[in-house]
MARZALUM-50646 format. One record per residue (C-alpha): x, y, z; residue in one letter. Coordinates in steps of 0.1 Angstrom, whole numbers, padded with zeros to 4 digits, always signed. Layout:
N
XYZa;...
***
This chain:
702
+0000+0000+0000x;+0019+0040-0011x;+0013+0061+0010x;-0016+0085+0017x;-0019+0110-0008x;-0015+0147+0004x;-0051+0159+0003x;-0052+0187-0028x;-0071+0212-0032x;-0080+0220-0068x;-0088+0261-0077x;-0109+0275-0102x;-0091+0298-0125x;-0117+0325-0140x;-0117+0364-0145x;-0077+0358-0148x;-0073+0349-0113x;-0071+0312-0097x;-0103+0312-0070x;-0100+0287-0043x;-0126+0279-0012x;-0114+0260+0025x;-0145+0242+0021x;-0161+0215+0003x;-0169+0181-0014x;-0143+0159-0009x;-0136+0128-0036x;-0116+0097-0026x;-0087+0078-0044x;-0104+0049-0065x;-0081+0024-0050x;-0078+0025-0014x;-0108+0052-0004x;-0086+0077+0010x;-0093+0114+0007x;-0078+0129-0018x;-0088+0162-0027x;-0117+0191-0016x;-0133+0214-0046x;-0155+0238-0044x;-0173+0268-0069x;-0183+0289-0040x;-0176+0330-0042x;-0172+0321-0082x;-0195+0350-0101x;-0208+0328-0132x;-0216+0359-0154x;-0185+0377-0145x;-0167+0343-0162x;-0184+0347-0192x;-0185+0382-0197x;-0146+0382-0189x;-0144+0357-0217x;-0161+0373-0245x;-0145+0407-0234x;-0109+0392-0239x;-0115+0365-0267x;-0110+0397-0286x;-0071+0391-0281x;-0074+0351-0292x;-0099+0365-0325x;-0071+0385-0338x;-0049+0362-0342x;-0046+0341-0372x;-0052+0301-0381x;-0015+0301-0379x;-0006+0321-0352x;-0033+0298-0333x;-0014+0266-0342x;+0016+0279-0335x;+0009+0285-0297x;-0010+0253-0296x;+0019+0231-0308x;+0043+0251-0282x;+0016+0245-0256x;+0019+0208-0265x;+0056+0206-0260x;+0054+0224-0223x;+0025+0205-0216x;+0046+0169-0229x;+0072+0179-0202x;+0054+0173-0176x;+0035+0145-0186x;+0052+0125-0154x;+0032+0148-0131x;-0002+0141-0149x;+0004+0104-0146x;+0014+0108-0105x;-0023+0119-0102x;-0040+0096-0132x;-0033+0066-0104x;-0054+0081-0076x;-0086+0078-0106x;-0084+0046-0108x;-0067+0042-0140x;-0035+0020-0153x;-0006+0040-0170x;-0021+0024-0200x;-0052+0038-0197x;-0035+0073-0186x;-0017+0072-0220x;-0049+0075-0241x;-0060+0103-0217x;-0029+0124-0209x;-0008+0116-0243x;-0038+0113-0265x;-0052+0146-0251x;-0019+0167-0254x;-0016+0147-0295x;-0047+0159-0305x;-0034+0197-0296x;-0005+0185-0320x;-0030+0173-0347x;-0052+0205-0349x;-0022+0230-0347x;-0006+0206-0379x;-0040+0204-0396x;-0046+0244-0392x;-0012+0248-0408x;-0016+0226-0433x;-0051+0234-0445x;-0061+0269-0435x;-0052+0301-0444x;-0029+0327-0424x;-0057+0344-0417x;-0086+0353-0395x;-0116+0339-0416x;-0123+0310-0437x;-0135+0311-0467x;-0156+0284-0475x;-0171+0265-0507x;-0169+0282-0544x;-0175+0316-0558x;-0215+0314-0567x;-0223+0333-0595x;-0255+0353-0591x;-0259+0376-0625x;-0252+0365-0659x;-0226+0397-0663x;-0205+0386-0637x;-0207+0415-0616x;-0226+0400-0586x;-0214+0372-0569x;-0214+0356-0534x;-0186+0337-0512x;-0191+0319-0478x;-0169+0328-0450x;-0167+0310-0417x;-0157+0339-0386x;-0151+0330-0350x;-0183+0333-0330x;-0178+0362-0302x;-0186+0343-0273x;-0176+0314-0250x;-0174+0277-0255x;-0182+0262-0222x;-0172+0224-0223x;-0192+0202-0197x;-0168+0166-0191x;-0176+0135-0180x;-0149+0119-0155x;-0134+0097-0174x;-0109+0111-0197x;-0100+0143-0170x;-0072+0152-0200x;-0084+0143-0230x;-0121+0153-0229x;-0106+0188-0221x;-0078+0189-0250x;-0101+0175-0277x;-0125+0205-0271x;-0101+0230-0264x;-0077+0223-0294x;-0109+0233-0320x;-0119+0260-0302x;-0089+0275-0298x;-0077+0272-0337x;-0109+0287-0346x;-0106+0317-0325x;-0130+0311-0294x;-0119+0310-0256x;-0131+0281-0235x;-0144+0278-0203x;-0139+0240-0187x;-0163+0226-0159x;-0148+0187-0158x;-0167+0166-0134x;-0156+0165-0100x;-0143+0128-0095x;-0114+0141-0115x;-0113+0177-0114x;-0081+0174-0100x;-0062+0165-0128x;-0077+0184-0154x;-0068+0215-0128x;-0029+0204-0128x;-0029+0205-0165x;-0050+0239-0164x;-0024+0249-0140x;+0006+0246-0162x;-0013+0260-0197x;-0019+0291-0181x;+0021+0288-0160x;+0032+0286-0198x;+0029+0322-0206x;+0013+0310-0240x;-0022+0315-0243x;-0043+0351-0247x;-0056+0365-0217x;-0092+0350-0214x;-0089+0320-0233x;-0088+0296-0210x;-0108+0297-0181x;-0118+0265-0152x;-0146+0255-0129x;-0136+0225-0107x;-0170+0224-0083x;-0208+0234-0094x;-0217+0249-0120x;-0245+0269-0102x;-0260+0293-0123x;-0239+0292-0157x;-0262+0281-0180x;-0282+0309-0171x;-0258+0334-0177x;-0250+0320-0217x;-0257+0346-0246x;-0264+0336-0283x;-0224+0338-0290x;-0221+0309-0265x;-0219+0276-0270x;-0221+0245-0252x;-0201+0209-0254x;-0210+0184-0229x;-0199+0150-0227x;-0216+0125-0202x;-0244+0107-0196x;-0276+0104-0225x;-0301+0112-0194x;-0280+0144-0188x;-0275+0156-0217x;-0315+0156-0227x;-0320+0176-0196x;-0291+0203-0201x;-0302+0204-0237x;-0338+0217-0227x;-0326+0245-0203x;-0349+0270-0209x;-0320+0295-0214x;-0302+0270-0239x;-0338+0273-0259x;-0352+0309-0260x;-0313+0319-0271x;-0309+0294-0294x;-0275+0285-0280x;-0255+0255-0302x;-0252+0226-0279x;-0229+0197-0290x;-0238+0164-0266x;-0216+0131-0272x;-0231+0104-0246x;-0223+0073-0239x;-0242+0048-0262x;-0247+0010-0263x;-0216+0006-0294x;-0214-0027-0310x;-0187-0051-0325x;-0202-0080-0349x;-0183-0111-0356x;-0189-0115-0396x;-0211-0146-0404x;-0181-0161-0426x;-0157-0159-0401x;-0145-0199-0386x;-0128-0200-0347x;-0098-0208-0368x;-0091-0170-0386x;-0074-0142-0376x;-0104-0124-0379x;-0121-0146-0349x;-0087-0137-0324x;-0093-0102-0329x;-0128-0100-0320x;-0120-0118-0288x;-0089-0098-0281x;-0110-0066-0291x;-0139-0072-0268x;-0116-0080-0237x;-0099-0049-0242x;-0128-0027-0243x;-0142-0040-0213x;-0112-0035-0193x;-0094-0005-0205x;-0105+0026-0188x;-0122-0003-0162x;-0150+0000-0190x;-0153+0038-0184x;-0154+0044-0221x;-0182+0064-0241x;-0168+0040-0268x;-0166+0004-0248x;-0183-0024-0268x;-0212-0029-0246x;-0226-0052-0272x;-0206-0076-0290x;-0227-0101-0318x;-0215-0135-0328x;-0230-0160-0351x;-0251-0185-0330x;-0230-0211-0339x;-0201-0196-0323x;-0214-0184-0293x;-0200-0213-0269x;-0166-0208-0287x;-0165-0173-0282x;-0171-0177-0247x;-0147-0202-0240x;-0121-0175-0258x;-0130-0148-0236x;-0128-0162-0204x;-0094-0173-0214x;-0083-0139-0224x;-0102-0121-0195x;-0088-0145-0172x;-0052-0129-0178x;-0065-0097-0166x;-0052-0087-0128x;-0069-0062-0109x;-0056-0040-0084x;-0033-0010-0077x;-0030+0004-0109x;+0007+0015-0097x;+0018-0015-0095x;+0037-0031-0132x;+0017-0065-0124x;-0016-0045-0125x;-0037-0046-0162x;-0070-0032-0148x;-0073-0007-0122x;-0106+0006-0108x;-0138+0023-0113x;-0139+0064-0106x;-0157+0057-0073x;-0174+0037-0051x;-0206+0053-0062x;-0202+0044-0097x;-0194+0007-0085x;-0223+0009-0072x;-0243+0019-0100x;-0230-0007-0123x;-0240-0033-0100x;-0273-0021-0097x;-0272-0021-0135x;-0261-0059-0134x;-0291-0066-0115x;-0315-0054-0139x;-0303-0071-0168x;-0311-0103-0153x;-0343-0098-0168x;-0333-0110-0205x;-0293-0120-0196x;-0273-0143-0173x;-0239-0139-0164x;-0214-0167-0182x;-0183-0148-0170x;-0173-0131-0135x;-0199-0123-0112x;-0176-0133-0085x;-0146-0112-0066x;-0112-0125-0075x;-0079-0116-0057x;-0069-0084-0058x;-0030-0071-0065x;-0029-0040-0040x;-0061-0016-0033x;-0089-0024-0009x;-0119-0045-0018x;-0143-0023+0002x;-0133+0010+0003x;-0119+0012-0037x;-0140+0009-0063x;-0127-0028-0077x;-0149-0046-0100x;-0140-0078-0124x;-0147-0078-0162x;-0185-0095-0161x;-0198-0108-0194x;-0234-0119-0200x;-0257-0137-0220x;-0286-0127-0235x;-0302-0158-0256x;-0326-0138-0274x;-0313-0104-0279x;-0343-0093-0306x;-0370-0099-0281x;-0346-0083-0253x;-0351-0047-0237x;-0327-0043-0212x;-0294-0045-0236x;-0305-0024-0260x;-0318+0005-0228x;-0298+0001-0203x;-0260+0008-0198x;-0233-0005-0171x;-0204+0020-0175x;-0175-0001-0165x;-0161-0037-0173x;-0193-0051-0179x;-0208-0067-0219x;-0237-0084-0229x;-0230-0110-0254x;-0258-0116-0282x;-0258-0142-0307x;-0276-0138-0344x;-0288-0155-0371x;-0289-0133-0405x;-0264-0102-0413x;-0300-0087-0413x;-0304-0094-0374x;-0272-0085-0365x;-0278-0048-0384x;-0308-0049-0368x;-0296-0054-0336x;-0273-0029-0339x;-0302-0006-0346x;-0321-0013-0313x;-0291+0005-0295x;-0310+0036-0309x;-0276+0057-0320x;-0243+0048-0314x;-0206+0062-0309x;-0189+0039-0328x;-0191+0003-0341x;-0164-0023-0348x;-0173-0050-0378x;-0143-0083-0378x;-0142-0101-0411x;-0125-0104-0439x;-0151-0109-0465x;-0156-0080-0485x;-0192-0084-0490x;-0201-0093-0458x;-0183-0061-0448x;-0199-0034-0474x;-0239-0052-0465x;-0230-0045-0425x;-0212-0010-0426x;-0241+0000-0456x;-0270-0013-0430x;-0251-0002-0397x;-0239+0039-0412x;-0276+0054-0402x;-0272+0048-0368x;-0231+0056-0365x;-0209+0081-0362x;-0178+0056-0370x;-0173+0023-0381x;-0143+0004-0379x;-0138-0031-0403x;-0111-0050-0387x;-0093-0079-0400x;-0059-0095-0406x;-0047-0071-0426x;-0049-0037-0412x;-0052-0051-0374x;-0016-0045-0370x;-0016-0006-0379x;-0055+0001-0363x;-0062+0020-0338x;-0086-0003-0319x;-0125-0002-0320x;-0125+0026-0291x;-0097+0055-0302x;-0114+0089-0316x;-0088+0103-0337x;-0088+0140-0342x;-0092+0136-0384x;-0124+0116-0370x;-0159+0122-0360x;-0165+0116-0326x;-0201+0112-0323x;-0235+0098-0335x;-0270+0098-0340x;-0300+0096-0315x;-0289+0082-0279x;-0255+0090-0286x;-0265+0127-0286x;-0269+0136-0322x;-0235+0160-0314x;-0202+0161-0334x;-0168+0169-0321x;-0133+0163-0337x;-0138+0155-0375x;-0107+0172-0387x;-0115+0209-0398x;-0153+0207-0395x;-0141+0203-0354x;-0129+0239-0359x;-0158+0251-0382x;-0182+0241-0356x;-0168+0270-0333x;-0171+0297-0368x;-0202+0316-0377x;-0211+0312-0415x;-0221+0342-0433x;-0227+0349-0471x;-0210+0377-0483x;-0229+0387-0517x;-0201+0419-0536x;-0194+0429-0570x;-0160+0400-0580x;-0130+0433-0568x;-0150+0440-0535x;-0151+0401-0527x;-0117+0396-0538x;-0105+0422-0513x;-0125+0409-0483x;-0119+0371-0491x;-0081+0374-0497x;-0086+0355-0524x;-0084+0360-0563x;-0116+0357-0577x;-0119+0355-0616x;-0136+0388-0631x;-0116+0407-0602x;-0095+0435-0615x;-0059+0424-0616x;-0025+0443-0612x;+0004+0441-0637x;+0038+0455-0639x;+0065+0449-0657x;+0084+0421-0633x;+0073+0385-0637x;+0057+0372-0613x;+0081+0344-0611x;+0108+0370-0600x;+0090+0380-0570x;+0095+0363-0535x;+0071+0351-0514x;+0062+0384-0495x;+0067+0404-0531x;+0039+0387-0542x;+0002+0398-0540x;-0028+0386-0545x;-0040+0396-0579x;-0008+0400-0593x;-0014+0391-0628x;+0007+0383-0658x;-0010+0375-0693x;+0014+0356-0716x;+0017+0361-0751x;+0003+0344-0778x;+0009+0309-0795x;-0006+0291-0826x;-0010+0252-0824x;+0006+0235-0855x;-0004+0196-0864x;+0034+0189-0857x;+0028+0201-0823x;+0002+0179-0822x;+0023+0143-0836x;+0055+0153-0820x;+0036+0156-0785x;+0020+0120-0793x;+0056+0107-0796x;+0069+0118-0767x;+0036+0107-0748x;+0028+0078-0766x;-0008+0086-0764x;-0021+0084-0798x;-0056+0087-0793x;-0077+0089-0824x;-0092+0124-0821x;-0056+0137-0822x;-0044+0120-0849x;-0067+0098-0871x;-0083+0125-0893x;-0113+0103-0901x;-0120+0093-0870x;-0117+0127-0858x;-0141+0139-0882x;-0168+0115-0869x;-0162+0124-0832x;-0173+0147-0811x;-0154+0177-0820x;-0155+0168-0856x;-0121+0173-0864x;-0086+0167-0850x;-0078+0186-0819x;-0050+0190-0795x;-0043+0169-0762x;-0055+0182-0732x;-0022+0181-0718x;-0006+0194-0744x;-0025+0227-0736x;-0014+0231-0703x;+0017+0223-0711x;+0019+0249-0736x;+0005+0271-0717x;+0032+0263-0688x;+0058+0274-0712x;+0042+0305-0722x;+0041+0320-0685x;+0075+0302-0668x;+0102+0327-0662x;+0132+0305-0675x;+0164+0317-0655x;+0167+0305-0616x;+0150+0326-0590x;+0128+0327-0562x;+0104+0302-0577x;+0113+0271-0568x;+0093+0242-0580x;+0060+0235-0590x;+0043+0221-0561x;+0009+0208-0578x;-0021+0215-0601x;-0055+0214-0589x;-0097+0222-0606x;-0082+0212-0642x;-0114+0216-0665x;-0108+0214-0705x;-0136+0240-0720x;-0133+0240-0754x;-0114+0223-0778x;-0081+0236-0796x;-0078+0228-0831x;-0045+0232-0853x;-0046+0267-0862x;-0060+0280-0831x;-0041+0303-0812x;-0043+0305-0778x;-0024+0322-0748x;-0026+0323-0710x;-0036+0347-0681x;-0017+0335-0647x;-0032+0353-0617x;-0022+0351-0583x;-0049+0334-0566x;-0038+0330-0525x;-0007+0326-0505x;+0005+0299-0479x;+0032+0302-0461x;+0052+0269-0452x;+0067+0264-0415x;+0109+0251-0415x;+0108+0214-0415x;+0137+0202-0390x;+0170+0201-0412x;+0153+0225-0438x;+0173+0260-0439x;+0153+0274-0467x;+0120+0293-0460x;+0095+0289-0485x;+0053+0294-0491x;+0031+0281-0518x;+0019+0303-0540x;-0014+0291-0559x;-0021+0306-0596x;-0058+0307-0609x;-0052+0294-0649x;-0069+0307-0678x;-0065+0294-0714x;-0083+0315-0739x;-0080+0309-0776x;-0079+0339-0805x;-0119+0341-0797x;-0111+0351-0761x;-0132+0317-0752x;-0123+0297-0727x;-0105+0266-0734x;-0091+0253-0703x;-0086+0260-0666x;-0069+0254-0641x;-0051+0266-0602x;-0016+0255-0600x;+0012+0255-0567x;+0044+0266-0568x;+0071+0266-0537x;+0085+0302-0536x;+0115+0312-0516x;+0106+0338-0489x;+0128+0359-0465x;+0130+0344-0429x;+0107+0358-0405x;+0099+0361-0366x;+0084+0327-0368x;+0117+0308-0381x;+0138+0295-0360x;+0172+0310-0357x;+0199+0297-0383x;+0226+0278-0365x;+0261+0286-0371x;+0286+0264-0385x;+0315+0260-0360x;+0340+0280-0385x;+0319+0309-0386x;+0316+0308-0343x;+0357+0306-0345x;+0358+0333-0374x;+0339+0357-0352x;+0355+0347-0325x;
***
């Protein structure tokens, strides 16, 4: 037995000041029932909170996408440093260094996965534009453009207990990208960890004033205090999140609330698959995982694993041998593999749970109290891995309604791919849903009948089982979330996690106007040309509109042959001139390719410079054919601007510069289009790290 923890005493941090109170509920150590911290929200002025947010989210709104993901990936690295300290405190929840990984490690990665995808796929800028140019008049004078701006208000983020790190960082990481401060009320079981991580973000010196703000006791009043710029996350129960989502302030302000609730997820067992395939090992090993890791305490768990009939006795006999490797105890001890539940309470809870679903099940593994490796039977929260039966799941209630967050599954056998969709249905919405086989069929009939009731699907088998993530991992490029029970919410999801904080607005301008509010060139825009190339510009020379239109060039038939040769594609509309005639264009016409191509020629600036390398091409569209004869020539027009971070061991600063395309021939039609990339060189900046010296220049200026 370690010793007794020194009792903490988590603060609130809000109006830019951490708030603490001598008095009030205290929460116990999962293991042993020992006191181990006090919180309390008393004093704490709710409105204040908020209004302090909205008035200094100002700070984090002028910022850009990159100057966002910049912080955030710093943050990650101070936060990484002191990973040890999270993981001292991820023992007294209950939880295995294993299962503290996927909270502490996972949490401070997805902070490293939104700053890389803001980088990588939004602009340097404050707004998003969003969708294609619509065209609303025939002239092409009046046109509208979608932009996504931060909303001006607060995200407040309700937790469950279970991931005190991770439900945090995968909310906060979003909102933070997109521009919107965060207020954080985790649940109290484990309020002390998120505040230790709280602690250090704001220690680190690298957030905006107001950004980040923390509740660790009762929420009192807040909801009542939300404006129509707020917005609300929660994560928890599907009982609690129907009654948060029909406060009546949350209604007559029409405030966005996001729920993600723990559902009833399923893992089927394809019909094809024999007890001899890889495919059959991995359910088994899948199952036993989710019902141990976290203890169970997992939005995702499979609560419901389906086997054929046939192989329900099999599967059975498999689990109890895997589940029988599983030691429960101390979670800081190395021969531990399953810690405990949060609390006694919730031990409690579960077992109550078990009772009911004696109605349509019968337990065929656990039900008993094994030996435990360190931690105290009463006074911790210890429960074994229980699986049940339930013979006839389609006629069942309880299975498909009822839900015993921790180590606990109800096995359910079928007899059709139909039945086991269907009983995947009766979960009414779930999280996420794992489907082991390696039939391809089998596969595309269960994900095609499951996807309705979703938010992700995983099809494992033997040969991507050694790179997957596991049924139960959200991944930030993910949705985390799903339909009905589950709470009809979306978080994560890549970019649309960051969108969800943004306020879309249609801007409706004359092509110039929206050109100069989007930041991007919009064809029909008036352009600017001088008499340097383009190409001979720098990164931060360039500007968007910059224009160049090339001159002219008149396609010959050897053009045509001699571009076949070196191609090899001798496709008859190029060079059969009967065939030609009967085709589509009625004569023979140049390649596609060969247009661009000419048309690269026409507006390259030949001699080095700060052009580097064309980087791709992008929205090719071939308009009208070019004949021999034709003559046609190019506009190049510069259409937006990214600017590329140092890669470690890169010394060269660069951005990508992308061109809008426009082919015309001696009509001034339209004959092709097209945006193409190019890697320009551009002077180092504040954000570059400093160039290191080579040890003869340190001696040389020495």
């Amino acid at each position: 037995m370690t010793n007794a923890p020194e009792i903490l005493r988590p603060a609130s941090y809000v109006y830019g000041q951490w708030h603490s109170h001598p008095e009030g509920q205290t929460l116990y150590d999962a293991i042993y029932g020992r006191p181990v911290a006090v919180i309390s929200s008393e004093g704490i002025d709710f409105a204040q909170a908020l209004a302090y947010g909205r008035e200094k989210g100002a700070e984090l709104r002028k910022m850009t996408f990159h100057a966002r993901a910049r912080a955030l990936k710093a943050l990650g690295n101070y936060l990484m440093e002191r990973k040890e300290e999270y993981y001292t405190l991820n023992l007294l929840t209950g939880a295995t260094r294993r299962d503290g990984w996927v909270d502490i490690e996972g949490g401070i990665g997805t902070m490293f996965s939104y700053s890389s995808m803001a980088r990588r796929e939004l602009p340097d800028e404050r707004f998003l534009p969003e969708g294609k140019v619509e065209m609303l008049s025939k002239g092409g004078t009046f046109m509208a453009r979608h932009l996504l701006v931060p909303r001006e208000g607060v995200a407040v983020q309700i937790n469950a207990y279970n991931f005190p790190v991770w439900g945090m960082l995968e909310k906060f990481a979003p909102a933070f990208i997109a521009g919107m401060p965060t207020l954080v009320k985790p649940a109290p079981q484990t309020a002390y960890l998120t505040e230790r991580v709280v602690r250090d973000m704001i220690a680190s010196g690298l957030l905006p004033e107001g950004s980040l703000q923390l509740v660790t006791g009762d929420p009192g009043d807040l909801l009542d205090h939300l404006l129509e710029q707020d917005m609300v996350a929660f994560t928890g129960s599907a009982a609690t999140a129907q009654k948060l989502k029909v406060h009546p302030n949350i209604v007559n302000r029409s405030i966005p609330f996001n729920a993600e609730a723990d559902s009833l997820n399923a893992a089927v067992l394809g019909l094809s698959v024999k007890p001899e395939d890889p495919e059959f090992t991995l359910f088994v090993k899948e199952v036993a995982r989710e019902m141990t890791g976290k203890a169970g305490q997992k939005c995702t768990a499979i609560r419901r694993p389906l086997v054929p009939r046939h192989l329900v006795d099999p599967v059975i006999e498999a689990l109890k041998k895997e589940l029988s490797k599983v030691t429960l105890g101390d979670p800081a001890r190395d021969d531990v593999r399953m810690g405990a539940l949060v609390s006694v309470d919730q031990r409690e809870r579960v077992r109550e749970t078990l009772e009911k679903f004696r109605a349509d099940s019968e337990v065929v593994i656990g039900g008993q109290e094994g030996d435990l490796l360190g931690g105290d039977r009463e006074k911790g929260a210890f429960l074994n891995p229980t699986l049940l039966l339930c013979r006839d799941p389609l006629n069942a209630k309880t299975p498909h309604e009822l839900e015993a967050f921790g180590p606990v599954a109800t096995l359910m056998p079928y007899d059709t791919l139909e039945d086991a969709i269907k009983l995947t249905k009766m979960g009414r919405g779930s999280l996420a849903a794992s489907v082991m086989t390696h039939d391809r069929a089998e596969a595309t009939e269960l994900v095609l009948g499951m996807a309705s009731s979703h938010g992700r699907i995983l099809v494992l088998n033997r040969e991507d089982a050694k790179e997957s993530t596991g049924h139960g991992s959200p991944l930030p490029q993910l949705l985390h979330g799903g339909p009905g029970r589950a709470g009809g919410g979306a978080e994560l999801g890549g970019i649309a996690g960051v969108k969800h904080h943004m306020n879309k607005v249609a801007v409706q301008a004359d092509p110039t106007t929206l050109m100069a509010i989007t930041k991007e060139y919009i064809p029909g825009a008036a352009v600017r040309e001088d008499t340097l190339h383009p190409f001979r510009k720098n990164f931060d020379e360039i500007q968007i509109g910059d224009s160049l239109l090339t001159h002219r060039r008149t396609v010959t038939e050897a053009d045509i042959v001699n571009f076949a040769g070196l191609t090899g594609d001798h496709f008859y509309a190029h060079l059969d001139e009967i065939g030609a005639k009967e085709g589509i264009f009625g004569k023979r016409v140049a390649h596609g390719y060969f247009v661009i191509s000419a048309a690269a020629g026409q507006f390259v600036w030949a001699a080095p410079g700060p052009v580097l390398a064309n980087y791709g091409l992008e929205n090719l569209r071939f308009v009208e054919p070019v004949g021999i004869g034709d003559t046609i020539r190019t506009r190049l027009t510069c259409k937006r601007k990214i600017r590329k971070d140092l890669r470690p061991g890169e010394t060269r600063p660069t951005g990508v510069v992308e061109w809008h395309s426009e082919v015309t021939n001696q009509h001034d039609q339209l004959v092709a289009t097209y945006d193409i990339m190019t890697l320009v060189e551009r002077p180092r900046d504040e954000f570059d790290p400093p160039v290191e010296r080579q040890p003869e220049e340190q001696t040389a200026q020495a």
